[in-house]
Biopython code that builds the backbone (N, CA, C, O; Angstrom):
import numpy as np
from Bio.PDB.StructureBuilder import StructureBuilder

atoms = [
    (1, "UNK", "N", (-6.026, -20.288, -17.008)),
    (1, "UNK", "CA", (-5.704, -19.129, -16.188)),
    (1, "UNK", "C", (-6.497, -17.936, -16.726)),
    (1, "UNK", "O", (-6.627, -17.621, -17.909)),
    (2, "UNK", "N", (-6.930, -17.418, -15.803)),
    (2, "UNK", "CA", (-7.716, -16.255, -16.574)),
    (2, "UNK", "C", (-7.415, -15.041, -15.326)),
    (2, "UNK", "O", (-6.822, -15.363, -14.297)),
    (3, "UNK", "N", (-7.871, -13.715, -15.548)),
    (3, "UNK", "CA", (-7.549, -12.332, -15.317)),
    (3, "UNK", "C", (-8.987, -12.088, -14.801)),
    (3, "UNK", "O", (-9.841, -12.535, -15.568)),
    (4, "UNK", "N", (-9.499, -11.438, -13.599)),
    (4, "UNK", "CA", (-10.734, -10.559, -13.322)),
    (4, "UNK", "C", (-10.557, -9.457, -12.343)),
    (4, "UNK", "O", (-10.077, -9.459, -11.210)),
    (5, "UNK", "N", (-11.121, -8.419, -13.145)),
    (5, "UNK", "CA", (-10.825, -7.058, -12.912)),
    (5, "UNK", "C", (-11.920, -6.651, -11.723)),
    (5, "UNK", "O", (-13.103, -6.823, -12.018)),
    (6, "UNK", "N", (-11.628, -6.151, -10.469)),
    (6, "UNK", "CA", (-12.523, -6.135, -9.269)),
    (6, "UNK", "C", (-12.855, -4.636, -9.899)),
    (6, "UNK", "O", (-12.237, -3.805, -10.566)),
    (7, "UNK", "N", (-14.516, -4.787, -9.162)),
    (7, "UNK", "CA", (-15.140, -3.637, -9.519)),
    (7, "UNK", "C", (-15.343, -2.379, -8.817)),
    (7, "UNK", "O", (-16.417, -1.919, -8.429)),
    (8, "UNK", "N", (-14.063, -1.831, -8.690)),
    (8, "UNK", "CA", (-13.275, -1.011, -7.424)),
    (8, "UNK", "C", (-14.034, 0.335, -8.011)),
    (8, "UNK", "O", (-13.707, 0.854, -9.078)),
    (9, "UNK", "N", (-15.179, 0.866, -7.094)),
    (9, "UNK", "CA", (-16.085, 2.144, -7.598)),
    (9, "UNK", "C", (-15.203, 3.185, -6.196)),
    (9, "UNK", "O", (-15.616, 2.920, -5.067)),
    (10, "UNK", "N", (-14.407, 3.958, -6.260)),
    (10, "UNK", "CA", (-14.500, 4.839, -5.676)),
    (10, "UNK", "C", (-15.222, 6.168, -5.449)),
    (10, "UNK", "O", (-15.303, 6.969, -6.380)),
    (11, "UNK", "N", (-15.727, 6.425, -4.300)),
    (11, "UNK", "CA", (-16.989, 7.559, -4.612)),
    (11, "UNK", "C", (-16.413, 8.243, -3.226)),
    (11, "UNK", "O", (-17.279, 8.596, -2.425)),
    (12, "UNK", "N", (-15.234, 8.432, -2.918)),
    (12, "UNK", "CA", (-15.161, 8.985, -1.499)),
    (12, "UNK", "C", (-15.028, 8.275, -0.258)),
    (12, "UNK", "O", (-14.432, 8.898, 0.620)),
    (13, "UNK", "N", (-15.303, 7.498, -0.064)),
    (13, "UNK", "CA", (-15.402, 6.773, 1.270)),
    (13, "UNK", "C", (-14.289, 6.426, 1.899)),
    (13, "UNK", "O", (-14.347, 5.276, 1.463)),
    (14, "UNK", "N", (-13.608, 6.416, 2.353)),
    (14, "UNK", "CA", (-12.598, 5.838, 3.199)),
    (14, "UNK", "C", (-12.590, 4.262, 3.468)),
    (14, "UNK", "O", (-11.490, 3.877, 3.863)),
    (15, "UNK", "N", (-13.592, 3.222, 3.343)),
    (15, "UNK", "CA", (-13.382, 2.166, 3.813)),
    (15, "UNK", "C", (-15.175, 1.773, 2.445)),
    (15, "UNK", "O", (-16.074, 2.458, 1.958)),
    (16, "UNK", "N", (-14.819, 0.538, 2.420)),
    (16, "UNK", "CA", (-15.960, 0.225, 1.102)),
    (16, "UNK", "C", (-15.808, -1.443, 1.439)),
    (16, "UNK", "O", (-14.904, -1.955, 2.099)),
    (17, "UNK", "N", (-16.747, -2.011, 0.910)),
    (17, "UNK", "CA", (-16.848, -3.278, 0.954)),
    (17, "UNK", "C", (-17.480, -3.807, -0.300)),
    (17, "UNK", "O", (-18.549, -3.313, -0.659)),
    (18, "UNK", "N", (-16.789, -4.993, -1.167)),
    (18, "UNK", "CA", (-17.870, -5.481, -2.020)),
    (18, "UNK", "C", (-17.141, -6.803, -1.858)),
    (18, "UNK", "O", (-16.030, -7.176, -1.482)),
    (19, "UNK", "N", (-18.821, -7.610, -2.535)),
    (19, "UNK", "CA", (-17.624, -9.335, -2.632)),
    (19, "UNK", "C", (-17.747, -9.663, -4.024)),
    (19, "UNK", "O", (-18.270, -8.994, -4.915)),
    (20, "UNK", "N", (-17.153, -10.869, -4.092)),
    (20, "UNK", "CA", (-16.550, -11.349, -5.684)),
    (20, "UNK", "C", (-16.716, -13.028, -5.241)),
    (20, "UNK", "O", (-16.327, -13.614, -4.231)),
    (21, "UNK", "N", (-17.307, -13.417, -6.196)),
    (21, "UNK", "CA", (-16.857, -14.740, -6.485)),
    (21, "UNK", "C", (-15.032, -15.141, -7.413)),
    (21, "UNK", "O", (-14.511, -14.641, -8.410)),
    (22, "UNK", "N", (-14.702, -15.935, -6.721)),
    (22, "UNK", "CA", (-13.599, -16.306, -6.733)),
    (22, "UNK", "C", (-13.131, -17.616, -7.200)),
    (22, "UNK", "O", (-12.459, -18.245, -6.382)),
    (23, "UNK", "N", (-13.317, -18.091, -8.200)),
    (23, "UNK", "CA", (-12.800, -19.863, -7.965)),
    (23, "UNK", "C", (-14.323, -20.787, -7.560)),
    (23, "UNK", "O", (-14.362, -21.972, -7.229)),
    (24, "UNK", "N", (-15.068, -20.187, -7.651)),
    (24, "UNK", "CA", (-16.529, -21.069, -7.101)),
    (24, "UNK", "C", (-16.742, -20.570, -5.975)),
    (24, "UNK", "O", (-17.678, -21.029, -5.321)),
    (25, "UNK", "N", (-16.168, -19.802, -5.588)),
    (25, "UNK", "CA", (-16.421, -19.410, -3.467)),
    (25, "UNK", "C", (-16.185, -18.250, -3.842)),
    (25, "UNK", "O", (-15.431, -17.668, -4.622)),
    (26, "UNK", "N", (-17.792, -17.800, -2.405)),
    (26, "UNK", "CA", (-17.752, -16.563, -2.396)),
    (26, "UNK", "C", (-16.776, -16.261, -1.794)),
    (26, "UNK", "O", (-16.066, -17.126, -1.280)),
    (27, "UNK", "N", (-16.420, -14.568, -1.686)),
    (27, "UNK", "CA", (-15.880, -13.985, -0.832)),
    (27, "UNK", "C", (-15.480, -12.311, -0.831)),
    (27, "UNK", "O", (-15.327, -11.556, -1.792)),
    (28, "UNK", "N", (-15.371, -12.033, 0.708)),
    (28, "UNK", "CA", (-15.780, -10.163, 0.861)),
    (28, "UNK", "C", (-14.783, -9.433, 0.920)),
    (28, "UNK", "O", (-13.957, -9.786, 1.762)),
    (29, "UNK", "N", (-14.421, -8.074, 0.037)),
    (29, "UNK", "CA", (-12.970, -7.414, 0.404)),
    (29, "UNK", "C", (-13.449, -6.139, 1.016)),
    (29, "UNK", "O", (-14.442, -5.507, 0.656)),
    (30, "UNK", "N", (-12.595, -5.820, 2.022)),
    (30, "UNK", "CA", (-12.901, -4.852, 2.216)),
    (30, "UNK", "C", (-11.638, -3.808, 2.528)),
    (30, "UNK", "O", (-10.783, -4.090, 3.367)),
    (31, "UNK", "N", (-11.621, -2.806, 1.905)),
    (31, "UNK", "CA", (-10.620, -1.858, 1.415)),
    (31, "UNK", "C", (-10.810, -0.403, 2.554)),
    (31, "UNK", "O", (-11.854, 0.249, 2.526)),
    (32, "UNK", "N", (-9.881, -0.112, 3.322)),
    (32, "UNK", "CA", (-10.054, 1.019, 4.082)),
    (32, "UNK", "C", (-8.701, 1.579, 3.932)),
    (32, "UNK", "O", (-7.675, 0.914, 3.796)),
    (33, "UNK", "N", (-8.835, 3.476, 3.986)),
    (33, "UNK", "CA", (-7.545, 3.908, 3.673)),
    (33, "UNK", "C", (-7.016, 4.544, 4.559)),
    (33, "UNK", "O", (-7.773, 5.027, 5.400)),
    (34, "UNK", "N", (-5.542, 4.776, 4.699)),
    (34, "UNK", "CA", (-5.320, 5.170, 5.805)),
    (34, "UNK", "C", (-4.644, 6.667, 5.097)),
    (34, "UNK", "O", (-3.944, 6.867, 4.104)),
    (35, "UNK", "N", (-5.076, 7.320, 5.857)),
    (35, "UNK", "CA", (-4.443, 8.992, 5.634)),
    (35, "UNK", "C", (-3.279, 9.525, 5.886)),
    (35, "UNK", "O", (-2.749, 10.500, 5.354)),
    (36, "UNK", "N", (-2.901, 8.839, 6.727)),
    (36, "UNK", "CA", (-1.432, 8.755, 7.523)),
    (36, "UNK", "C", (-0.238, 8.550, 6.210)),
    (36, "UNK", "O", (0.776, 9.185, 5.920)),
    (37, "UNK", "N", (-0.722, 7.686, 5.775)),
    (37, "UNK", "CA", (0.461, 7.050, 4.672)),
    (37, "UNK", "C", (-0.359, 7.075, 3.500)),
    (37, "UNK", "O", (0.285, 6.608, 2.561)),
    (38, "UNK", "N", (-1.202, 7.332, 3.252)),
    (38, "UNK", "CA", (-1.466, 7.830, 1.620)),
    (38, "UNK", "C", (-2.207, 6.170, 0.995)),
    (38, "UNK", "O", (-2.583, 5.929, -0.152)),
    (39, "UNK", "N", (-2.221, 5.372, 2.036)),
    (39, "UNK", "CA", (-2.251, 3.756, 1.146)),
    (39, "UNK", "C", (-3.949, 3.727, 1.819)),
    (39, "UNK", "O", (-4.563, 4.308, 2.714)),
    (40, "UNK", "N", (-4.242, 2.628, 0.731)),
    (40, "UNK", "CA", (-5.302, 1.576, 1.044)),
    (40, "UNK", "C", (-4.820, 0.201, 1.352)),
    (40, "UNK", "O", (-3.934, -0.410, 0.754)),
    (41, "UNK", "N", (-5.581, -0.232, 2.448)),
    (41, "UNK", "CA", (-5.402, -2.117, 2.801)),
    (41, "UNK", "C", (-6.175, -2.816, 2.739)),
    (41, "UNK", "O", (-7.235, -2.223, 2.543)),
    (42, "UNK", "N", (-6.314, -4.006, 2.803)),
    (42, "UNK", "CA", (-7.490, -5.102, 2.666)),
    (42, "UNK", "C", (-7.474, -5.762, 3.262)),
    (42, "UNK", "O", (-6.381, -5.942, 3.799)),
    (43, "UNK", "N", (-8.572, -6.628, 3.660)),
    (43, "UNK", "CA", (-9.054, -7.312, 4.227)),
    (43, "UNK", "C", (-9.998, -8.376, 3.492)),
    (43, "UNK", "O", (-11.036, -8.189, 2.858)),
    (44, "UNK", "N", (-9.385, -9.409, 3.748)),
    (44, "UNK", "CA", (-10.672, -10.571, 3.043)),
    (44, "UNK", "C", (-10.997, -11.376, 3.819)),
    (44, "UNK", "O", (-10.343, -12.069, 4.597)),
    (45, "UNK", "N", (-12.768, -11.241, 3.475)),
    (45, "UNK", "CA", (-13.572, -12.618, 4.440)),
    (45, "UNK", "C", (-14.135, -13.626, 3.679)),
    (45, "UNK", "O", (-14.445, -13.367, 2.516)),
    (46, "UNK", "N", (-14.333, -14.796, 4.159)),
    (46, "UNK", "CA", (-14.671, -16.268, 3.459)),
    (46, "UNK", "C", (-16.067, -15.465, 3.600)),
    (46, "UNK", "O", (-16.234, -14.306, 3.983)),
    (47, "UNK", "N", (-17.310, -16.707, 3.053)),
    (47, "UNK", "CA", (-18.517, -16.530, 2.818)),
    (47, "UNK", "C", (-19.256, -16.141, 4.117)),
    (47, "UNK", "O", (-20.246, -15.413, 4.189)),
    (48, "UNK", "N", (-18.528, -16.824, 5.254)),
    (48, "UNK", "CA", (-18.910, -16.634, 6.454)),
    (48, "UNK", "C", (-19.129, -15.060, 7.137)),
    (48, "UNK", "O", (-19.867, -14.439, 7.903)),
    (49, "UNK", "N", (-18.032, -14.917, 6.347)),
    (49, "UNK", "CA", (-17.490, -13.265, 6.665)),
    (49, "UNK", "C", (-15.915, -13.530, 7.555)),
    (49, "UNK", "O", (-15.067, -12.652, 7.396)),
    (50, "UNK", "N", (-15.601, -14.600, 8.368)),
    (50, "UNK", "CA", (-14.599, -14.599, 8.726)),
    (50, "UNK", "C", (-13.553, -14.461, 7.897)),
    (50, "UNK", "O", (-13.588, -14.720, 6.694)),
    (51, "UNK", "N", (-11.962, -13.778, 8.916)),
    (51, "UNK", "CA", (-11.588, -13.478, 7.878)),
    (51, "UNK", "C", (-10.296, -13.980, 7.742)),
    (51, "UNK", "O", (-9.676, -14.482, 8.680)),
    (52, "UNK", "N", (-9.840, -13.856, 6.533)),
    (52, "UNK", "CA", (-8.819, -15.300, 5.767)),
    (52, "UNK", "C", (-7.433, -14.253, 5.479)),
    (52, "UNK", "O", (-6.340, -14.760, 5.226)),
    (53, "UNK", "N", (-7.570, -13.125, 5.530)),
    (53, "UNK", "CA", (-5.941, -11.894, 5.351)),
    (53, "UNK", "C", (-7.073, -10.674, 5.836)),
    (53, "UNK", "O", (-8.255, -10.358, 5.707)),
    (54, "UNK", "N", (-5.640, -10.190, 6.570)),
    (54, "UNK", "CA", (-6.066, -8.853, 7.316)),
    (54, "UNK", "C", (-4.564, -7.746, 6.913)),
    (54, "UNK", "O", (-3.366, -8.028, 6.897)),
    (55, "UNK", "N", (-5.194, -6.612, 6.662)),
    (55, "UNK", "CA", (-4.146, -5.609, 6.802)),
    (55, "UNK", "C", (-2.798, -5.817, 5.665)),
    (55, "UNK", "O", (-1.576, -5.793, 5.808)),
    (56, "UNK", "N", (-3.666, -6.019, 4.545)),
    (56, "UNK", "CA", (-2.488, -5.960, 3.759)),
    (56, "UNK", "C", (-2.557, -4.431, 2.626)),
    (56, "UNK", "O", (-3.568, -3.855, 2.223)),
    (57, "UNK", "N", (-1.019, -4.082, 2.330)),
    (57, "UNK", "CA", (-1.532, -2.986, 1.415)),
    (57, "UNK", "C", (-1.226, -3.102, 0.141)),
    (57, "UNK", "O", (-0.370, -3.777, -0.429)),
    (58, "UNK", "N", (-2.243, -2.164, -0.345)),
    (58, "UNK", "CA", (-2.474, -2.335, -1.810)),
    (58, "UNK", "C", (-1.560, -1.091, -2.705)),
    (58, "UNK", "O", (-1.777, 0.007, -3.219)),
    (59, "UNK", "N", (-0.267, -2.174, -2.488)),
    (59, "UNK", "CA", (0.914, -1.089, -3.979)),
    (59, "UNK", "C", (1.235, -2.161, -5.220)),
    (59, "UNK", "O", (1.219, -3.384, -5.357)),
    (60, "UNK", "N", (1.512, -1.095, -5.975)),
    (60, "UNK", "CA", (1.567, -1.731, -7.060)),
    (60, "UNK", "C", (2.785, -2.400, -7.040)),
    (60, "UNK", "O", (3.674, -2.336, -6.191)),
    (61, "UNK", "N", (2.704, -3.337, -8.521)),
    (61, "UNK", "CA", (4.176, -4.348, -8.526)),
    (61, "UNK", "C", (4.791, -4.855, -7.318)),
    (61, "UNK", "O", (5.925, -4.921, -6.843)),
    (62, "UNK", "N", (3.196, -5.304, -6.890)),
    (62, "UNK", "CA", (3.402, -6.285, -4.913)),
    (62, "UNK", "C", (3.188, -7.842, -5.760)),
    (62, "UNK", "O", (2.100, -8.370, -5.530)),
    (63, "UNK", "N", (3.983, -8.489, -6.561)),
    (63, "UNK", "CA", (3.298, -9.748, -7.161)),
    (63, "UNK", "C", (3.265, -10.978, -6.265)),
    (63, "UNK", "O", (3.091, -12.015, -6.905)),
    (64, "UNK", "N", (3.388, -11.135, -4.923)),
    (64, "UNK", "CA", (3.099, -11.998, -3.855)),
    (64, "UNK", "C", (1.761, -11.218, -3.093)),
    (64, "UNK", "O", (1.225, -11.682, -2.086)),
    (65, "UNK", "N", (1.517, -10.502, -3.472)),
    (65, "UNK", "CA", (0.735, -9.888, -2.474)),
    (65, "UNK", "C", (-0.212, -10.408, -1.468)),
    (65, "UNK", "O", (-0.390, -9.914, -0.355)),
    (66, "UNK", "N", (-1.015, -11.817, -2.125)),
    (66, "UNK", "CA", (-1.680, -12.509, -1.222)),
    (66, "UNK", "C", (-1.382, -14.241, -1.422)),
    (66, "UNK", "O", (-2.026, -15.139, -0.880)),
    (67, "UNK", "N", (-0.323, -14.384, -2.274)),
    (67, "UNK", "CA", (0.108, -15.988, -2.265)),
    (67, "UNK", "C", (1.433, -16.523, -1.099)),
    (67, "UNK", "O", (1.861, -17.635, -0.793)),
    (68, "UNK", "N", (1.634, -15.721, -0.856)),
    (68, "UNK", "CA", (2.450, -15.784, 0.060)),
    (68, "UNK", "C", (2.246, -15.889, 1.455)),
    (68, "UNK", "O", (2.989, -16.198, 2.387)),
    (69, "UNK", "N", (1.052, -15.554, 1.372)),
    (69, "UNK", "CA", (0.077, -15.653, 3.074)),
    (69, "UNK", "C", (-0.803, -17.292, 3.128)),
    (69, "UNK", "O", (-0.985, -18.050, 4.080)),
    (70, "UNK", "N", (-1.186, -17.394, 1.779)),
    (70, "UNK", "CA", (-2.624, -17.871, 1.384)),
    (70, "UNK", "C", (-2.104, -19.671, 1.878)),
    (70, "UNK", "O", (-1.004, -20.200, 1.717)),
    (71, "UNK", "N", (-3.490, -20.309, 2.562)),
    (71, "UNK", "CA", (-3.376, -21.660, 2.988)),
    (71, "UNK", "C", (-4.309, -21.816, 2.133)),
    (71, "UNK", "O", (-5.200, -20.968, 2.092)),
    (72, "UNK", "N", (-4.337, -23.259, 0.986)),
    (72, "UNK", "CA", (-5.142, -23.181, 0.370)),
    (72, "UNK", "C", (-6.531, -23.583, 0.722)),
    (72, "UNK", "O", (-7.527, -23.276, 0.067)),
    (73, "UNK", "N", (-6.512, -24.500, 2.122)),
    (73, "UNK", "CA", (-8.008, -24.441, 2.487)),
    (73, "UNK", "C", (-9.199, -23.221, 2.558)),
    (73, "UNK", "O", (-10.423, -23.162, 2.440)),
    (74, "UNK", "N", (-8.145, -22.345, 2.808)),
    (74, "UNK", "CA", (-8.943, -21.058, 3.192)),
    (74, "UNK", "C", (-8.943, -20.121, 2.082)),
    (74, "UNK", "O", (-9.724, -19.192, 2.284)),
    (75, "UNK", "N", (-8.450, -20.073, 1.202)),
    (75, "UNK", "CA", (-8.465, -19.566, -0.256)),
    (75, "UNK", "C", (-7.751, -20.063, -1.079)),
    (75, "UNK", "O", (-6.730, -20.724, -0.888)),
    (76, "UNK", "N", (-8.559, -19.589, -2.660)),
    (76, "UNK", "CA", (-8.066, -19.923, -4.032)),
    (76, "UNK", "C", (-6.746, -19.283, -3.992)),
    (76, "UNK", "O", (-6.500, -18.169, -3.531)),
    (77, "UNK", "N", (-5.713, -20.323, -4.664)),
    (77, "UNK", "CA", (-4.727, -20.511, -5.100)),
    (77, "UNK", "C", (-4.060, -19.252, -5.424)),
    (77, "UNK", "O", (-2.858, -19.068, -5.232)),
    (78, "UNK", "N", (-5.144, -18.086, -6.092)),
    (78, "UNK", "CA", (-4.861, -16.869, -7.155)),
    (78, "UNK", "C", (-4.380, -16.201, -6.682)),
    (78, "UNK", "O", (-4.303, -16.400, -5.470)),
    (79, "UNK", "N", (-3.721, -14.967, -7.214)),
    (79, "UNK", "CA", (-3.354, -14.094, -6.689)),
    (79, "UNK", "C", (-3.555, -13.138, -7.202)),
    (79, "UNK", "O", (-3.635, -13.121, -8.430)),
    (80, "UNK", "N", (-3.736, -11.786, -6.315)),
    (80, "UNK", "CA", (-4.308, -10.147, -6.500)),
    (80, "UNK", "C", (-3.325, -9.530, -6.622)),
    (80, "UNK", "O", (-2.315, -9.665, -5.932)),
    (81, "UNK", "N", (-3.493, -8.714, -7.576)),
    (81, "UNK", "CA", (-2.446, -7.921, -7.731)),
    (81, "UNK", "C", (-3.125, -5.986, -7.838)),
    (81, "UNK", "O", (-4.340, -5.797, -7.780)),
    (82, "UNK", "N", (-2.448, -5.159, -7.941)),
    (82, "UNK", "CA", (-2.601, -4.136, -7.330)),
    (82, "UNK", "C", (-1.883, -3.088, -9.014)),
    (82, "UNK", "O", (-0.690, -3.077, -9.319)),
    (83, "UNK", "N", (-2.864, -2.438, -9.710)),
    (83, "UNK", "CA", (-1.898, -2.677, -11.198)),
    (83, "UNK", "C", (-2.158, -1.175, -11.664)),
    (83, "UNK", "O", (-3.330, -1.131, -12.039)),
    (84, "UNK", "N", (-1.628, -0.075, -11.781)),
    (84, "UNK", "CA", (-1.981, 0.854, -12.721)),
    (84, "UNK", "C", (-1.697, 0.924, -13.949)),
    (84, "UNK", "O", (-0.671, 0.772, -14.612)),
    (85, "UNK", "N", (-3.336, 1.316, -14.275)),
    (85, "UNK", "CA", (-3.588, 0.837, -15.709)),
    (85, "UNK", "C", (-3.136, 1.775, -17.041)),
    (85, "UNK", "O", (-3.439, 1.483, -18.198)),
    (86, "UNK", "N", (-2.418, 2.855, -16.678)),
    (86, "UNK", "CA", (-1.727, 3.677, -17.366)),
    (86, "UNK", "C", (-0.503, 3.684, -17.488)),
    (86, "UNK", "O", (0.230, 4.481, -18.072)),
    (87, "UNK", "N", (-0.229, 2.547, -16.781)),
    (87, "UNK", "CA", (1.061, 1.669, -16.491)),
    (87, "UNK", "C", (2.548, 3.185, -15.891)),
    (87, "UNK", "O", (3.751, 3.370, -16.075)),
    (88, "UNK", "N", (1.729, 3.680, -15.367)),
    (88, "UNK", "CA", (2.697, 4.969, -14.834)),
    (88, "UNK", "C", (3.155, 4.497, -13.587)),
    (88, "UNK", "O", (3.958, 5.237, -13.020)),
    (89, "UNK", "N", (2.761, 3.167, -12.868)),
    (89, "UNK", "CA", (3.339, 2.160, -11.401)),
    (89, "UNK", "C", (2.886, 3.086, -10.111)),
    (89, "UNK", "O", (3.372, 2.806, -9.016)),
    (90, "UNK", "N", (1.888, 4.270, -10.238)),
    (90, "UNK", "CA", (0.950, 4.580, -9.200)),
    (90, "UNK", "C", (0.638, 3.698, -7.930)),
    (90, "UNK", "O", (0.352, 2.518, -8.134)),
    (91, "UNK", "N", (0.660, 4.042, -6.993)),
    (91, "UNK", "CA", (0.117, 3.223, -6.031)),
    (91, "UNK", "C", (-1.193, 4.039, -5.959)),
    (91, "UNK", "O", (-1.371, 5.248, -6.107)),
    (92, "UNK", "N", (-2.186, 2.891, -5.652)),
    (92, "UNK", "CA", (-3.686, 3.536, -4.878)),
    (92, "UNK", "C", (-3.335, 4.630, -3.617)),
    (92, "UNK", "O", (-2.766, 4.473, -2.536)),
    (93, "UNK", "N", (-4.011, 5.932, -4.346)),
    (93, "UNK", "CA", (-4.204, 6.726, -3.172)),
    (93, "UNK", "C", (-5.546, 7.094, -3.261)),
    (93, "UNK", "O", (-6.365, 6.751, -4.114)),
    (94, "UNK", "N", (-5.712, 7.928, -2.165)),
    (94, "UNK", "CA", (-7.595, 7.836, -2.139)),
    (94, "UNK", "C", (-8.453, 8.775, -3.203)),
    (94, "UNK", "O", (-9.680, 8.871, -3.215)),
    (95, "UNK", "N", (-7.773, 9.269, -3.857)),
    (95, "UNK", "CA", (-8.150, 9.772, -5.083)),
    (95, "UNK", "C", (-8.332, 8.805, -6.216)),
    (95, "UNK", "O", (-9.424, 8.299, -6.474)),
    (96, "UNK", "N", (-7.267, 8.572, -6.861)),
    (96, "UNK", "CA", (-7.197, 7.131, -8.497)),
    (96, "UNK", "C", (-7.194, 6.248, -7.906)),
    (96, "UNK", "O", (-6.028, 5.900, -8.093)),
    (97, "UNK", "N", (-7.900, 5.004, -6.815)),
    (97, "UNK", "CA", (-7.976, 4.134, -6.719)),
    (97, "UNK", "C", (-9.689, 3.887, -7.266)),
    (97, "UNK", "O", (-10.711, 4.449, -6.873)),
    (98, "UNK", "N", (-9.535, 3.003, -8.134)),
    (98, "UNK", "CA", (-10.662, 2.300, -8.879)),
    (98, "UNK", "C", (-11.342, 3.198, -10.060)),
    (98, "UNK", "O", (-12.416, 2.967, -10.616)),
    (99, "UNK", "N", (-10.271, 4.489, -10.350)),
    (99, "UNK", "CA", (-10.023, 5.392, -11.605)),
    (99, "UNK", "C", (-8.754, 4.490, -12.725)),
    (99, "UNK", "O", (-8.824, 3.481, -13.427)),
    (100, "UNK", "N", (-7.780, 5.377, -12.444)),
    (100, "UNK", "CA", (-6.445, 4.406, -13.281)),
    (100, "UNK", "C", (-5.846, 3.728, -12.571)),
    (100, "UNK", "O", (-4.786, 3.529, -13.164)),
    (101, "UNK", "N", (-5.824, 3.163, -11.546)),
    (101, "UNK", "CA", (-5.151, 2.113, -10.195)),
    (101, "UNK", "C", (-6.477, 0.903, -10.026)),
    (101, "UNK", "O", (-7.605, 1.212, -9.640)),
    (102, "UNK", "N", (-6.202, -0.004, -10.270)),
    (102, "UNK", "CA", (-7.098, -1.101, -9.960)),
    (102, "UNK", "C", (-6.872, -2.281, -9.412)),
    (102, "UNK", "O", (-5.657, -2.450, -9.319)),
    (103, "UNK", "N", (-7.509, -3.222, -8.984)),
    (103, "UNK", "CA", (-7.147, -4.724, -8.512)),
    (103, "UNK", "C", (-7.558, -5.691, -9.118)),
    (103, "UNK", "O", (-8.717, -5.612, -9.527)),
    (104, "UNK", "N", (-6.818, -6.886, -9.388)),
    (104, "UNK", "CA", (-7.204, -7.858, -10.660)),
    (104, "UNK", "C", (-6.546, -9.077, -9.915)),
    (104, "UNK", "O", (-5.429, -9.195, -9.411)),
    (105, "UNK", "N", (-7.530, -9.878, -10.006)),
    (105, "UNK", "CA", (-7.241, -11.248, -9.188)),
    (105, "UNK", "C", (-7.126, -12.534, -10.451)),
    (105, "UNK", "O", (-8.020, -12.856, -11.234)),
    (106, "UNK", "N", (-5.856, -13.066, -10.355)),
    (106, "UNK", "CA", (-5.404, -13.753, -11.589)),
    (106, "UNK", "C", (-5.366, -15.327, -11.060)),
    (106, "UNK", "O", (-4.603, -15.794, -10.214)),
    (107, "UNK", "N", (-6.226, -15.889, -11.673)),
    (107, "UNK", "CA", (-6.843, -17.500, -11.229)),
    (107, "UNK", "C", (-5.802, -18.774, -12.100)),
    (107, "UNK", "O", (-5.294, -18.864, -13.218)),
    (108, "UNK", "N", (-5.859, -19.619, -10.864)),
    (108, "UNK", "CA", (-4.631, -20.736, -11.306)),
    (108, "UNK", "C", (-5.565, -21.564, -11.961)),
    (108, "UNK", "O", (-5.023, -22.442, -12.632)),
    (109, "UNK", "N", (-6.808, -21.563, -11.978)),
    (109, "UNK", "CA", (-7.565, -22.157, -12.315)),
    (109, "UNK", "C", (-8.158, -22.397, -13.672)),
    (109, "UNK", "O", (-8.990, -21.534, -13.950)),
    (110, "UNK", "N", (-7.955, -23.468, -14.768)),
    (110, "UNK", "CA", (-8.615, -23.046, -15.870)),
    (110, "UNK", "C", (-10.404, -23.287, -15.933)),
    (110, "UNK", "O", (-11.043, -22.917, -16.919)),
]
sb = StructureBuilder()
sb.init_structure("model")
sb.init_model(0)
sb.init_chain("A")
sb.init_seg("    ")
for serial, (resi, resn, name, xyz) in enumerate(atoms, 1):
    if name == "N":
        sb.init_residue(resn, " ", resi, " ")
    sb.init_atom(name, np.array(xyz, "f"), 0.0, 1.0, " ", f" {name:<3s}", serial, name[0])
structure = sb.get_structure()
């Protein structure tokens, strides 16, 4: 089992995209925030780009956050979690997200 810390660069944007290898497979997140409610959500696409979870949000101490959706054909086993790292239980807002609020995808996989 191992821990990998996504490389969440906030620079302003409202909506960002990067991908990550995952378990041997690629795959694309893409994070857009909504102003309304103060949150960011995600979206993940297989290599294809199609996409495998839509519209989920990113708060902290969500520890189902994407195993609870997940078919394993269509994704790794793991699960993302949503973690501030000053351990003060912050949720991502569009300011400290990918400052002291981060996402870390924790693999069933050794």
């Amino acid at each position: 089992m191992s821990i990998k810390e996504f490389a969440i660069i906030n620079q302003g944007p409202k909506f960002y995209e990067f991908s990550s290898n995952l378990d041997g497979q690629r795959y694309y997140f893409n994070y857009s925030y909504n102003e309304r409610n103060d949150t960011w959500y995600l979206t993940i696409r297989n290599a294809d780009r199609d996409i495998v979870l839509s519209g989920l949000a990113c708060l902290t101490n969500n520890y189902l956050m994407v195993s609870r959706f997940v078919i394993e054909e269509f994704f790794p086993v793991g699960e993302i979690q949503i973690a501030d790292v000053n351990d003060d239980g912050n949720d991502p807002s569009y300011l400290n997200f990918g400052d002291n609020v981060s996402a870390f995808y924790q693999s069933v996989v050794s």
